[in-house]
DSSP file (Angstrom, degrees, kcal/mol; ACC not computed):
  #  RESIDUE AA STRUCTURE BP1 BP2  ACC     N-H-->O    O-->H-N    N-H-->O    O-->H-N    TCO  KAPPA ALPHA  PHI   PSI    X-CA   Y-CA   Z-CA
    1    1 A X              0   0    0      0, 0.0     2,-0.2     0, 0.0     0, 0.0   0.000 360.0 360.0 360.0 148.8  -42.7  -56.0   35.1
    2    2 A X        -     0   0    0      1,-0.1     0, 0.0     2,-0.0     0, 0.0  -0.489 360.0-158.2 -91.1 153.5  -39.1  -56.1   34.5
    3    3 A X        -     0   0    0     -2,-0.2     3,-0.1     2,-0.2    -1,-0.1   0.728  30.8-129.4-101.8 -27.4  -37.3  -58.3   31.8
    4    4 A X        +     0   0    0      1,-0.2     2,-0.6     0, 0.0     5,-0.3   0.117  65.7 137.3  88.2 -21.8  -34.0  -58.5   33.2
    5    5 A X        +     0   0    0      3,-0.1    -1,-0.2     2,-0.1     2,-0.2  -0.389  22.5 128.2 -63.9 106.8  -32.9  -57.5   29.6
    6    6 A X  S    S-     0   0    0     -2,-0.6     4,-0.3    -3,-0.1     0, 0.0  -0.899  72.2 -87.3-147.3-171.7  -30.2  -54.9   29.9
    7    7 A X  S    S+     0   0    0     -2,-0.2    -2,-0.1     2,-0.2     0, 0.0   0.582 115.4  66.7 -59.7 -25.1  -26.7  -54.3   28.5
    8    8 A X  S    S+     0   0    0      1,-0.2    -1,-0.2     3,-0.0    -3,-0.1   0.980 104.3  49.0 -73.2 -71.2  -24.9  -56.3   31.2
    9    9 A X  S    S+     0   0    0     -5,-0.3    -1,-0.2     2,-0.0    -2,-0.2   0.365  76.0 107.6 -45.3 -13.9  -26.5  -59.2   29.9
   10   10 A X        -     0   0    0     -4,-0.3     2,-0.5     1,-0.0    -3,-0.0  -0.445  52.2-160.0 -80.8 150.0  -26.0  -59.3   26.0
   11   11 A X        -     0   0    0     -2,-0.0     2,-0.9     2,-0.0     5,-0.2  -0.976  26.1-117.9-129.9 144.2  -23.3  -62.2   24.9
   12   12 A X        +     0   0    0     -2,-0.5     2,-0.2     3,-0.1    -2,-0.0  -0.761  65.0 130.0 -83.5  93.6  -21.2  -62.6   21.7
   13   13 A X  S    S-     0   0    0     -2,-0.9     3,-0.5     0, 0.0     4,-0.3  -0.591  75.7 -62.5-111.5-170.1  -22.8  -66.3   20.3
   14   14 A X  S  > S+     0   0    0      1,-0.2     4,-0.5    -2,-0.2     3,-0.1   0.444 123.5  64.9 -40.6 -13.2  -24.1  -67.3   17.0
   15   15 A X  H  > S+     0   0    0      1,-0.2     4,-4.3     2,-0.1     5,-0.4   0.841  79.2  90.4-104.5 -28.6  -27.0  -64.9   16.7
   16   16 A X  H  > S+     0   0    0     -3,-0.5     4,-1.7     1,-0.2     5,-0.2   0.834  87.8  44.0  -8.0 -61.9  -24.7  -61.9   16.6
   17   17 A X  H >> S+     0   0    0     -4,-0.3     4,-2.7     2,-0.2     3,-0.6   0.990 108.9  56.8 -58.4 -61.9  -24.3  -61.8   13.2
   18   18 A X  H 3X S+     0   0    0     -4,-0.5     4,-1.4     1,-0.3    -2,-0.2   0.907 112.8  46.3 -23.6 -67.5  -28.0  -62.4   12.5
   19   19 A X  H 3X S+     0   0    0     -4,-4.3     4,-1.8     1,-0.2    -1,-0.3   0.662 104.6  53.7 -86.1   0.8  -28.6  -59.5   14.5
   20   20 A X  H <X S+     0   0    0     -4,-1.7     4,-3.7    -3,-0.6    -1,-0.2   0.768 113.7  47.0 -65.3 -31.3  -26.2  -57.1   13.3
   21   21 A X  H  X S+     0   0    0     -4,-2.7     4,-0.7    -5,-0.2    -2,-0.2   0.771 103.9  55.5 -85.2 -14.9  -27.6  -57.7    9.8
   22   22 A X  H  < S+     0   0    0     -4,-1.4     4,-0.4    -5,-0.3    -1,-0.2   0.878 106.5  58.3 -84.2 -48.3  -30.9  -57.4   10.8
   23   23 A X  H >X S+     0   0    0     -4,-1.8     3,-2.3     1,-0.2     4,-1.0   0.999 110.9  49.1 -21.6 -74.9  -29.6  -53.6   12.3
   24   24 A X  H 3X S+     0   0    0     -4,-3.7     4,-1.8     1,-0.3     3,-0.3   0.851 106.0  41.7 -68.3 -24.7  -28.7  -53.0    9.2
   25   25 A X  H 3< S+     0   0    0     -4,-0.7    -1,-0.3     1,-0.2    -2,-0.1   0.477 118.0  58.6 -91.5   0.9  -31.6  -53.8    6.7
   26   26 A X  H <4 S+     0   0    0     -3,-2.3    -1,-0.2    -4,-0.4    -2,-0.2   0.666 105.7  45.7 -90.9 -23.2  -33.5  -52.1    9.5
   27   27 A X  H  < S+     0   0    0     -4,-1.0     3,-0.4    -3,-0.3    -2,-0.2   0.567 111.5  49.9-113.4 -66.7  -31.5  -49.2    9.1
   28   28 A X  S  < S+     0   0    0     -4,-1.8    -3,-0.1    -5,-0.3    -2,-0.1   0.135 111.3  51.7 -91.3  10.5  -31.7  -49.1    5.1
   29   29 A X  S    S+     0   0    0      3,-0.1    -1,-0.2     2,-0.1    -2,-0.1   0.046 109.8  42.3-125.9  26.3  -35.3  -49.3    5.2
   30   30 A X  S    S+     0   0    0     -3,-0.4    -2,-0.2     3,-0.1    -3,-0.1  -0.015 114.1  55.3-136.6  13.3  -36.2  -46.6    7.6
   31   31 A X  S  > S+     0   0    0      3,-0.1     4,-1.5     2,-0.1     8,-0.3   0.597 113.5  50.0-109.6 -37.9  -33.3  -44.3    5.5
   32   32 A X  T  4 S+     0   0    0      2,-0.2     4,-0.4     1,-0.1    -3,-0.1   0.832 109.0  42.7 -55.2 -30.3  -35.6  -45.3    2.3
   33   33 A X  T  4 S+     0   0    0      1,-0.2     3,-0.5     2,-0.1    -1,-0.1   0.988 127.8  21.7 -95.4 -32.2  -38.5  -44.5    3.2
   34   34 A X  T  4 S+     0   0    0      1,-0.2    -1,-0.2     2,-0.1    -2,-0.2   0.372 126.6  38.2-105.0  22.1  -37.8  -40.9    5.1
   35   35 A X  S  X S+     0   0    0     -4,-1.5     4,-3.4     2,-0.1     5,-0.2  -0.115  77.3 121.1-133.2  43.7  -34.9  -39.6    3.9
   36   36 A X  H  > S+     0   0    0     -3,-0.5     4,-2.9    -4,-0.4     5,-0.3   0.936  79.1  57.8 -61.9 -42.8  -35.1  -40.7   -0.3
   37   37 A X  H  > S+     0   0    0      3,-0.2     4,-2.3     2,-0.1     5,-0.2   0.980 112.9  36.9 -52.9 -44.5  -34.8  -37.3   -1.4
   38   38 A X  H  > S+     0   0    0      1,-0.2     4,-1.3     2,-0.2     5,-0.2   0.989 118.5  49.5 -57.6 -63.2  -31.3  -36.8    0.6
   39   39 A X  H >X>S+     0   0    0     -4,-3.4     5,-2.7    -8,-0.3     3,-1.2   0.930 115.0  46.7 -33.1 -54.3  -30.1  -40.4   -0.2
   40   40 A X  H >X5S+     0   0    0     -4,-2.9     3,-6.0     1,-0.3     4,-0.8   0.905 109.8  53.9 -58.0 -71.1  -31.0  -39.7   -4.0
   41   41 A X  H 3<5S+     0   0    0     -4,-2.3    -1,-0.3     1,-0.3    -2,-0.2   0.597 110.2  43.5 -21.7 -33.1  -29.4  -36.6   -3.9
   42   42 A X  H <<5S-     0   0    0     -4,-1.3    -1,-0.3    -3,-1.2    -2,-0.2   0.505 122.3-108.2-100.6  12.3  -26.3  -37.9   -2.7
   43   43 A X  H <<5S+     0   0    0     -3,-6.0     2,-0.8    -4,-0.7    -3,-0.2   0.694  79.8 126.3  64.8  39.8  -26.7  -40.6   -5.0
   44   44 A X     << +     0   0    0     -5,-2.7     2,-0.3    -4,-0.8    -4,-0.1  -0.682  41.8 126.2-125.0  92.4  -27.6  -43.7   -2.7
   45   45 A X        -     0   0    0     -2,-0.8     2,-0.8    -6,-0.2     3,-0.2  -0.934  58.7-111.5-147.4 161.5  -31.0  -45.1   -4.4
   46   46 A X  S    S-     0   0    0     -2,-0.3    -2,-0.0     1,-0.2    -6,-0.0  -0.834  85.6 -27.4 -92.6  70.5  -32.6  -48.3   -5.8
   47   47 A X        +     0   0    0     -2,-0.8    -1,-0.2     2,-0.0     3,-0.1   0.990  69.9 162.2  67.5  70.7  -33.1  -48.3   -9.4
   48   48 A X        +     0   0    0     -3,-0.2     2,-0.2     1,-0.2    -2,-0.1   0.973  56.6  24.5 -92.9 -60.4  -33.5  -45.2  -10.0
   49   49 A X  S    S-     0   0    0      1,-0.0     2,-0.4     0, 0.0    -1,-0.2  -0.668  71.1-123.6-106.8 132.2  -32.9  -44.8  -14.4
   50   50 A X        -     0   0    0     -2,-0.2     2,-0.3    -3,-0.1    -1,-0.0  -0.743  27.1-141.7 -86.5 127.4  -33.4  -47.4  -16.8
   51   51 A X        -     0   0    0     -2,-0.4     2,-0.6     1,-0.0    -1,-0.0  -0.702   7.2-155.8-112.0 159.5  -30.1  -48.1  -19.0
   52   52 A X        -     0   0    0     -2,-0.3     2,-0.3     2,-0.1    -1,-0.0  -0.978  10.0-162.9-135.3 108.2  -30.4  -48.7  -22.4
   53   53 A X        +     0   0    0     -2,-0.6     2,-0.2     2,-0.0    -2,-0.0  -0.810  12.1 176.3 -97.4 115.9  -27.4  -50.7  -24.0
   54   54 A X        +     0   0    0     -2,-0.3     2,-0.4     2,-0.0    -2,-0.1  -0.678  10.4 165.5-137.4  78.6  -26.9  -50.8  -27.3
   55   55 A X        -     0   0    0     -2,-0.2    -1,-0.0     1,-0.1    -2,-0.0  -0.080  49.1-120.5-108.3  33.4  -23.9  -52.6  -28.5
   56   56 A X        +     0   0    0     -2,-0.4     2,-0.8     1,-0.2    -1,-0.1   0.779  57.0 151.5  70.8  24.0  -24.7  -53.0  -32.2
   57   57 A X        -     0   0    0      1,-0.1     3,-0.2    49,-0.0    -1,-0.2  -0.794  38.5-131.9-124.1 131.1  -24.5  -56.9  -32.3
   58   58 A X        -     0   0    0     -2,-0.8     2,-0.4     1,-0.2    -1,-0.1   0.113  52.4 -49.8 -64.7-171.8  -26.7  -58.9  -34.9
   59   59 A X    >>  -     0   0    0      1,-0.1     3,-3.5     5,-0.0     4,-1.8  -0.410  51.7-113.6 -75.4 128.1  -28.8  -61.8  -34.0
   60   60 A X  H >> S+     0   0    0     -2,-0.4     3,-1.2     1,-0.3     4,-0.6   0.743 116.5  37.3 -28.3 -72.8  -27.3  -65.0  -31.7
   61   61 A X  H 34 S+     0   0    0      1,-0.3    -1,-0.3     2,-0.2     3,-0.2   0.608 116.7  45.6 -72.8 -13.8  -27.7  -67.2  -34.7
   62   62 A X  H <4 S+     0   0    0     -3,-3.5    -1,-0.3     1,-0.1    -2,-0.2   0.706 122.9  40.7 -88.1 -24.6  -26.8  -65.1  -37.4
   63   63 A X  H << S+     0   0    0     -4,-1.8    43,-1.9    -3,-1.2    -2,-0.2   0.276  84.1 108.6 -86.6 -20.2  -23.8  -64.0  -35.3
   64   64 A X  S  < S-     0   0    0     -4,-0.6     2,-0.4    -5,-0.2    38,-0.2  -0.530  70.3-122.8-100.2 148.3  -22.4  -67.6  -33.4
   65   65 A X     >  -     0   0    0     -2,-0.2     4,-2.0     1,-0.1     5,-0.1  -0.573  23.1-125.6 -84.0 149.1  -19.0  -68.7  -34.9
   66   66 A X  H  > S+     0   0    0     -2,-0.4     4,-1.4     2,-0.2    -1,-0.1   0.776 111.1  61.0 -68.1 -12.7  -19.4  -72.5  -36.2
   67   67 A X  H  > S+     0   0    0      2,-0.2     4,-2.8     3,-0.1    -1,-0.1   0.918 112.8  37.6 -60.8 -74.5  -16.8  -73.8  -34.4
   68   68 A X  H  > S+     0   0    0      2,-0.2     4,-2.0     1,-0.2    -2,-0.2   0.919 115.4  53.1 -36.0 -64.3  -18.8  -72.6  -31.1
   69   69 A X  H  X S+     0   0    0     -4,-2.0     4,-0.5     2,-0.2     3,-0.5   0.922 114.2  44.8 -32.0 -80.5  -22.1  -73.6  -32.7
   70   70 A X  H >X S+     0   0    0     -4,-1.4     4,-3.2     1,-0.3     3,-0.9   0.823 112.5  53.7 -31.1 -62.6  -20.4  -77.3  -33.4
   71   71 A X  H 3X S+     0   0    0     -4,-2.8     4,-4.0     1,-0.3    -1,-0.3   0.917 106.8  47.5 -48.9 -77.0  -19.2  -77.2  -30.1
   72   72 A X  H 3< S+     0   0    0     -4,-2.0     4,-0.4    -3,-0.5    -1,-0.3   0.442 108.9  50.3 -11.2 -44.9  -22.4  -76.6  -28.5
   73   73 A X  H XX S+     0   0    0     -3,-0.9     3,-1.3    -4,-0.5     4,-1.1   0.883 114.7  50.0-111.8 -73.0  -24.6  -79.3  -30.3
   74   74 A X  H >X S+     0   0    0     -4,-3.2     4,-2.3     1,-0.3     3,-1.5   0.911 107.2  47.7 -57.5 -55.2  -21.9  -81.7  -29.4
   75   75 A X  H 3X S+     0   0    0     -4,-4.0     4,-1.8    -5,-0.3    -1,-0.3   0.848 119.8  45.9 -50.2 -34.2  -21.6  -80.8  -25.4
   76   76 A X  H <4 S+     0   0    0     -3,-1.3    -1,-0.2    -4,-0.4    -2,-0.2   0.364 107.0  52.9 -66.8 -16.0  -25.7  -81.1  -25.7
   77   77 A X  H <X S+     0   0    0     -3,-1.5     4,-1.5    -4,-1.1    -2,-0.2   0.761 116.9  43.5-104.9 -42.1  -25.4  -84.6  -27.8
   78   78 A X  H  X S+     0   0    0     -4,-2.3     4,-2.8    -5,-0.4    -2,-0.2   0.897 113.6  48.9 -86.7 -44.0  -22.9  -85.8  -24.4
   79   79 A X  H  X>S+     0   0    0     -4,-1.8     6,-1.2    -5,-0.3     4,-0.7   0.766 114.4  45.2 -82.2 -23.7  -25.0  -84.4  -21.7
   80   80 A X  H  >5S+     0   0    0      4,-0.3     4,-1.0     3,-0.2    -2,-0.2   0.873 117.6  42.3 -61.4 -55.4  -28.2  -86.1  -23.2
   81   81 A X  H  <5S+     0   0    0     -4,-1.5    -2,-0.2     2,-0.2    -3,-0.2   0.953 125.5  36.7 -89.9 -53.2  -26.5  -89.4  -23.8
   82   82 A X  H  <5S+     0   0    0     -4,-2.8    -3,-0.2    -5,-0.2    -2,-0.2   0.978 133.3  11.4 -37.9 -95.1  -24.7  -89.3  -20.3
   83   83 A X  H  <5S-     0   0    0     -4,-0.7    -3,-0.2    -5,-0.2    -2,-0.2   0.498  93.9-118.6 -90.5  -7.2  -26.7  -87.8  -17.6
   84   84 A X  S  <<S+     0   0    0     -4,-1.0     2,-0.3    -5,-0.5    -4,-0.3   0.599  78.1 113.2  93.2  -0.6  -30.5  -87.6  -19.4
   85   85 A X        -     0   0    0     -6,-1.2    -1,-0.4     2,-0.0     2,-0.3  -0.851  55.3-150.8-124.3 147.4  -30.7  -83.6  -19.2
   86   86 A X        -     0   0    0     -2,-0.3     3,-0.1    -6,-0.1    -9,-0.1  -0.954   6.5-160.6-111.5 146.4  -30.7  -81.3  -22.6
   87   87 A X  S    S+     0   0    0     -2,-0.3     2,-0.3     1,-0.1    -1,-0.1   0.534  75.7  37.1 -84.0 -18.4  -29.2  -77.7  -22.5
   88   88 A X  S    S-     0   0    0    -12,-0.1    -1,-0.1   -15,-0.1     5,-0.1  -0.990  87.4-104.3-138.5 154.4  -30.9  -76.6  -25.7
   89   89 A X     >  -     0   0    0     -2,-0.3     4,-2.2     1,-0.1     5,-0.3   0.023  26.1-116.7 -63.0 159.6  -33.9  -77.2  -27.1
   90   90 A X  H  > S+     0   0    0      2,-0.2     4,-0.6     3,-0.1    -1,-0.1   0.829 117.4  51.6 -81.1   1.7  -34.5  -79.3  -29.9
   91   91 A X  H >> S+     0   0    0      2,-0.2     3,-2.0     1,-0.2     4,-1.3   0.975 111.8  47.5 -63.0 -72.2  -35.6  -75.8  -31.8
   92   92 A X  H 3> S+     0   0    0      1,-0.4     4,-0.9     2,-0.2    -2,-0.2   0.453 108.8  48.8 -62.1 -29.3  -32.8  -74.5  -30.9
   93   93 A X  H 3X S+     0   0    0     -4,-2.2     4,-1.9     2,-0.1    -1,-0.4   0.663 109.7  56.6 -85.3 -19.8  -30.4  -77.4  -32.0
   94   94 A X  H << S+     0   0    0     -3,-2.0    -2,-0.2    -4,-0.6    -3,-0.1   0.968 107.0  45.4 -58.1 -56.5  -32.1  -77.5  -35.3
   95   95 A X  H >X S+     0   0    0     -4,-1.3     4,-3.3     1,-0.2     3,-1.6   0.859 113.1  51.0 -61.5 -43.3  -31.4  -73.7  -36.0
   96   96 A X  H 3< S+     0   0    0     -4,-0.9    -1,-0.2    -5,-0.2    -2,-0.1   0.986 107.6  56.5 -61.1 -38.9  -27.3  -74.1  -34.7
   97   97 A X  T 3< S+     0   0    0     -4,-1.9    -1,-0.2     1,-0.2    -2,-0.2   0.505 115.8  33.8 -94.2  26.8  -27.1  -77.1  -37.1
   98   98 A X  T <4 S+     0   0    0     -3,-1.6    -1,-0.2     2,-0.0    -2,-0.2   0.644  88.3 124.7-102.8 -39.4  -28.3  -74.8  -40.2
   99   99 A X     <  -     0   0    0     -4,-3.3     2,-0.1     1,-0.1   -37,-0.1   0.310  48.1-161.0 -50.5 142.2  -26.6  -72.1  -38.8
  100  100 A X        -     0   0    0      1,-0.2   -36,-0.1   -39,-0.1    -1,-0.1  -0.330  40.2 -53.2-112.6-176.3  -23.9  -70.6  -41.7
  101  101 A X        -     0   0    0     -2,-0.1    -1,-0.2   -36,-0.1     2,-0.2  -0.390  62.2-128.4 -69.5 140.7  -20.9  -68.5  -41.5
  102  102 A X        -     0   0    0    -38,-0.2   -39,-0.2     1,-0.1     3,-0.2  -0.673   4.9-144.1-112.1 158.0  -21.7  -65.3  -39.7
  103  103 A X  S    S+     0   0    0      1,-0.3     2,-0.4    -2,-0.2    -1,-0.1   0.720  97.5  18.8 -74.9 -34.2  -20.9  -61.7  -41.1
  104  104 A X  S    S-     0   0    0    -42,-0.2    -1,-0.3   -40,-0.0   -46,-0.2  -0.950  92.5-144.5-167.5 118.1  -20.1  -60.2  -38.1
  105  105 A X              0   0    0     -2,-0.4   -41,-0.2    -3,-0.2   -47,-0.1  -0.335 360.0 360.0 -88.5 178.4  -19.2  -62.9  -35.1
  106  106 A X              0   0    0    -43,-1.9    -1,-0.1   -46,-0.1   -42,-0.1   0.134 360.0 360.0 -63.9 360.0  -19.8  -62.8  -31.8
């Protein structure tokens, strides 16, 4: 039986897009799954190496300037007393309002 579906027929609406994008993530998952050696090889792959970042930088609390720290507590103290919502914990506001002058700031 015939559909009527041919070339003659296709129109540029709203679903256009849809289906161009739907091409394409059709497209990039039938180029993953049989041709991954090539892609990788040309360097077009998904998570290939895990990278391991090491920037030397002490611990958030030992590390946060007090001014910032201050800063913090206070923006937390406004949104509480305003709108009902906290942004830090009350651990976590305990620790900022011991925190001391840090050796090496953020």
């Amino acid at each position: 039986m015939l559909t009527g579906h041919t070339f003659d027929t296709i129109k540029v609406d709203q679903a256009v897009p849809l289906a161009l994008m739907g091409t394409a993530i059709l497209i990039i998952i039938f180029l993953q799954t049989f041709a991954k050696k090539t892609l990788k090889k040309w360097g077009f792959s998904f998570g290939g190496s895990k990278i391991n970042v090491d920037e030397n930088l002490p611990y958030f609390f030992n590390a946060i300037r007090l001014n910032h720290a201050d800063w913090l507590l206070k923006e937390n103290e406004h949104l509480e007393s305003m709108y009902g919502f906290e942004i830090i914990s009350d651990e976590v506001s305990k620790i900022l309002d011991t925190v001391g002058v840090p050796k090496k700031a953020i």
